[in-house]
C-alpha positions in Angstrom: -3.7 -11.7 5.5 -0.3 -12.6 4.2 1.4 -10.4 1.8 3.3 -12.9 -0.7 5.8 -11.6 -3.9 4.1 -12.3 -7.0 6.1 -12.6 -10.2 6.1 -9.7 -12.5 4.2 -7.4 -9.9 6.4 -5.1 -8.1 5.2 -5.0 -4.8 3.5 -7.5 -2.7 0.2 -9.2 -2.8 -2.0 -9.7 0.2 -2.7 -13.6 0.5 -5.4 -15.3 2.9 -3.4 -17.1 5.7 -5.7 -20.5 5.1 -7.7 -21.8 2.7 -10.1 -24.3 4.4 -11.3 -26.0 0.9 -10.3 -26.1 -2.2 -13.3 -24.3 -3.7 -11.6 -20.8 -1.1 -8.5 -22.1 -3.0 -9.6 -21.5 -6.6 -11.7 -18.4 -6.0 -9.1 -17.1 -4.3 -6.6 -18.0 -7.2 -9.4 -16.5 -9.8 -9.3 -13.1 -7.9 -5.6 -12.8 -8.4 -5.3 -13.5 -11.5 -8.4 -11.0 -12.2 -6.6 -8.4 -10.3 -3.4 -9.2 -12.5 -5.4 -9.0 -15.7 -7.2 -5.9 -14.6 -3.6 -4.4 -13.8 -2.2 -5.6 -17.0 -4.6 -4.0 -18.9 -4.4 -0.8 -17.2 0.0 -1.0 -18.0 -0.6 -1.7 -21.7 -3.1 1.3 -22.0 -0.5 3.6 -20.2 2.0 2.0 -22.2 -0.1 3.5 -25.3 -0.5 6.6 -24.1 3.3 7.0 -23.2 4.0 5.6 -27.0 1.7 7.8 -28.6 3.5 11.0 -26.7 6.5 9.7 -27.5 5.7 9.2 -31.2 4.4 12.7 -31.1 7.4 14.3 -29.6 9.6 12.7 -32.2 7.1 14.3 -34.7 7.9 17.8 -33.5 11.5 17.6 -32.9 11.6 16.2 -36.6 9.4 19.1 -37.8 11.9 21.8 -35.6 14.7 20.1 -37.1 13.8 21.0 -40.5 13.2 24.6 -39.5 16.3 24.6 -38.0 17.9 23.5 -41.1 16.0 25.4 -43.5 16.9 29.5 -41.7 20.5 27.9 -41.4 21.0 27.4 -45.2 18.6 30.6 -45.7 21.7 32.7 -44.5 
């Protein structure tokens, strides 16, 4: 095996050192680009997840905030 760069992937991808037809060619082309899909699927759900928490944090830093405010002007 041959391990090639593969744009937008950050490390490298383990290539077959020959294809004898073209028919190894394209099913080896198809299982990239299934392993790429499957991977980019798998970022955009993390990618969710991290938004989510994110969004949530904002919530509660918002909501502290207001406390914050609220037993500074209580004084």
């Amino acid at each position: 095996m041959v391990k090639t760069r593969v744009s937008g992937v950050p490390y490298e991808v383990e290539l077959g050192e020959k294809n004898e037809t073209l028919n190894d060619l394209i099913h080896d082309v198809d299982g990239l680009i299934s392993e790429l899909e499957r991977e980019n699927f798998m970022m955009r759900a993390r990618m969710d997840r991290l938004e989510d928490e994110l969004r949530l944090a904002d919530e509660h830093i918002a909501r502290l905030l207001i406390e914050l405010n609220n037993e500074r002007y209580k004084s």
